[in-house]
N, C-alpha and C positions, 0 to 999 in steps of 0.2 A: 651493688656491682662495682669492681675496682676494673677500667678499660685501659688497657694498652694499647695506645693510640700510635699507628706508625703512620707517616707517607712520605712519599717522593724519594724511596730508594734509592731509584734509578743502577739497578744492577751493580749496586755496590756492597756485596756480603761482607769488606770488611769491616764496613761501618754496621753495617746491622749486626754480623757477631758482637761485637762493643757494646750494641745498646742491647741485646737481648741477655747480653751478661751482670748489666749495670741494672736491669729492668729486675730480674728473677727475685733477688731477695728483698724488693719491695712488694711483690707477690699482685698479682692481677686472676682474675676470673674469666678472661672476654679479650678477645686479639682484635683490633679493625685496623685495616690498612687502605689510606683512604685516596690512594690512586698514582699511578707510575712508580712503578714496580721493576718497570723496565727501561729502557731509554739511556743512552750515556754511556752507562758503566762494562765493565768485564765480565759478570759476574751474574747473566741469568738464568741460569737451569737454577745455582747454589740459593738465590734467591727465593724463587717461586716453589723451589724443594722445601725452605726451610717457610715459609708463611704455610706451606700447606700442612706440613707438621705440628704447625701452631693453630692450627686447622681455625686460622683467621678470616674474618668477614673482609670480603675486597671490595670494592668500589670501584668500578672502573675509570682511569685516568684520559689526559691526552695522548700523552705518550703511548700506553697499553693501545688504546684505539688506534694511533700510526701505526702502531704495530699489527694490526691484526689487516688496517687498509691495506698495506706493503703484501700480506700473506696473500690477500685477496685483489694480487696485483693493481691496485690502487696507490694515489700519495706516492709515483714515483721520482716526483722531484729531488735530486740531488742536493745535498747539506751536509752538514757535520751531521744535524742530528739523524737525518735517515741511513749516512754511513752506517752508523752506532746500528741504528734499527735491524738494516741490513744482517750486518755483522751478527748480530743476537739469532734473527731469526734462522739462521745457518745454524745453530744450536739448539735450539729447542724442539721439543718431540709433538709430535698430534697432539698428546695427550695435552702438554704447557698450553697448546693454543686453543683448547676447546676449555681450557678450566679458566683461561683469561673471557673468553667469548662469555660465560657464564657469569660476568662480570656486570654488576649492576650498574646503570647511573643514577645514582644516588636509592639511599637507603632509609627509611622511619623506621628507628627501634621502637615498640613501644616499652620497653622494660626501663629504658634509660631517659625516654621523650626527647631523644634527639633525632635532626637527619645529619646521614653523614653522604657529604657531599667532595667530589675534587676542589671544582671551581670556586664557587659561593653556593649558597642553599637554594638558587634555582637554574643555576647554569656549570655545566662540566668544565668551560673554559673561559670563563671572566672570572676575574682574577678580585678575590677583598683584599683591597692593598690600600686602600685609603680609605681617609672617613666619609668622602665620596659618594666611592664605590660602597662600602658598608649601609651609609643611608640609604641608596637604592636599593641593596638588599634586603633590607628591613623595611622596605615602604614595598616590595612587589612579595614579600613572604612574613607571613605572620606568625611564624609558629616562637618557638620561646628558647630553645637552644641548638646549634648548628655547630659540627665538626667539621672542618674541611683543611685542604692542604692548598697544592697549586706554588703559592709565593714562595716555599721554601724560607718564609722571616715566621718564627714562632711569635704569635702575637692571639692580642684580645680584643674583637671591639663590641663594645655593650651601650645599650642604651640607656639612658636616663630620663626620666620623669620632669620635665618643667614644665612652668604656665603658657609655652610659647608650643609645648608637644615636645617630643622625642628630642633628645641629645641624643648625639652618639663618642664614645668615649674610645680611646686606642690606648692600649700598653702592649710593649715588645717585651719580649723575655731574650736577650740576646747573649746573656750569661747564664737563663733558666731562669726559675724564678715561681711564684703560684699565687692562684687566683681562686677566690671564694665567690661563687654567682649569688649575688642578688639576690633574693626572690622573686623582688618584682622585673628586675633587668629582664631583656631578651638580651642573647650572647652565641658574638661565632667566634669560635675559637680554631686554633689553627696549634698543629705541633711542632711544625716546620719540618722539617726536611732530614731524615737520617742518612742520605747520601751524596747528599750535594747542596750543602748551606749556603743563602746567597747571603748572607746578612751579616760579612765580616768576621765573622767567626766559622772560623774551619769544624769547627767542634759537630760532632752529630747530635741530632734536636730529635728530639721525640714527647709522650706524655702519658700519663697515670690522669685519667676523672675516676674521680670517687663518685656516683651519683649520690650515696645517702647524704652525703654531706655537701653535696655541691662544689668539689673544690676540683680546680684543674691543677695540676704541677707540672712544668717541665725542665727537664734534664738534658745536660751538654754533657758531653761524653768523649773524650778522645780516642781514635782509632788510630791505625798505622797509615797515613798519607802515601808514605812513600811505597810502599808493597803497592796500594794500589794505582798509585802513577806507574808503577814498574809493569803489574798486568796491564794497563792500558798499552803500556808501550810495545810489550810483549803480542799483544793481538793485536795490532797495528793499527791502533784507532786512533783518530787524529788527538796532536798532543797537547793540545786545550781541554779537550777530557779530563787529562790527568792536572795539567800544572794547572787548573782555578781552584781544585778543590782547597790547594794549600792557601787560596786569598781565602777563603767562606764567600766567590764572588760567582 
């Protein structure tokens, strides 16, 4: 199986057309999209139209879950981010909110032997952002390889084998970059963010796992910044939305 690993959209079609263009002729079998879908951006009908087309496996996110609180008047605290929430949900049909509802937290392939998770591989919203946090992930889940999103930094952390027990290992892929697992490693892997990179680079993150071969790659991608600072500005969402995306912050 070759995966097309998307997450943390965040309602931004123009970065996903980019990556779904830059993706195609390196050919994939298997769509997963591993959570927040929604949240942030201008752009969620075109969004959630186009993963359904690609009749991609979802994961439900933080973001998607504010989202559906909000619908079920819940989490009505005021923010930038619930603005955004708001905003969205004034566009989307029954239909968008019952096929987000149908949104798993967290998934076991067995064909690929992975979970694909938002958070880490046993929580929606804590966050693998350190070697940390990754050891506590690997010390409360045992299984052998984990997809997940949340950070928006495309990265890798795996364990190692010493006399002392487990290391755990970190590399960033902040310009892309790929990785071949182990066999004995356990490994979460993370593709970062196709709509709102925080890690310096504006560029959209995304990834291709090969399972026969075990190799992860991922791909930076540039899209039109500025069209979609101009739709943010246009639907009148606050304009931090728009002018981070041009840091990757």
């Amino acid at each position: 199986m070759r995966v097309l690993l998307l997450s943390d959209i965040h309602a931004n079609f123009t970065a996903l057309e980019a990556v779904l263009s830059d993706a195609q002729p390196r050919k994939f079998s298997h769509v997963v999209h591993l959570g927040d879908a929604v949240g942030y951006g201008p752009h969620p009908r075109e969004v959630l139209s186009a993963l359904r087309n690609l009749e991609a496996v979802c994961v439900m996110g933080n973001h998607d879950r504010m989202l559906l609180d909000r619908a079920d008047g819940l989490n009505m605290r005021v923010s930038i981010v619930s603005q955004a929430l708001s905003w969205q949900l004034e566009r989307l049909s029954e239909r968008d909110l019952a096929w987000i509802r149908s949104w798993r937290d967290g998934i076991d392939d067995p064909d690929t032997g992975a979970r694909y998770r938002h958070g880490t591989p046993l929580s929606l919203d804590d966050y693998a952002d350190s070697v940390t946090a990754a050891r506590e992930a690997f010390a409360g889940w045992h299984g052998r390889l984990a997809f997940v999103g949340h950070t928006h930094h495309p990265a890798v952390y795996a364990t190692l084998n010493a006399p002392v027990g487990e290391w755990v290992k970190h590399q960033a892929f902040v310009q892309g970059g790929s990785y071949m697992v182990p066999p004995s490693a356990r490994v979460i892997l993370n593709p970062g963010s196709v709509g709102q990179p925080r890690d310096g680079n504006p560029q959209a993150s995304y990834a291709i796992y090969d399972s026969a071969r075990g190799h992860f790659q991922v791909f930076r991608v540039d899209y039109d910044v500025a069209q979609v600072q101009a739709d943010v500005q246009q639907a009148g969402l606050p304009e931090v939305l728009g002018s981070r995306l041009l840091l990757g912050k």
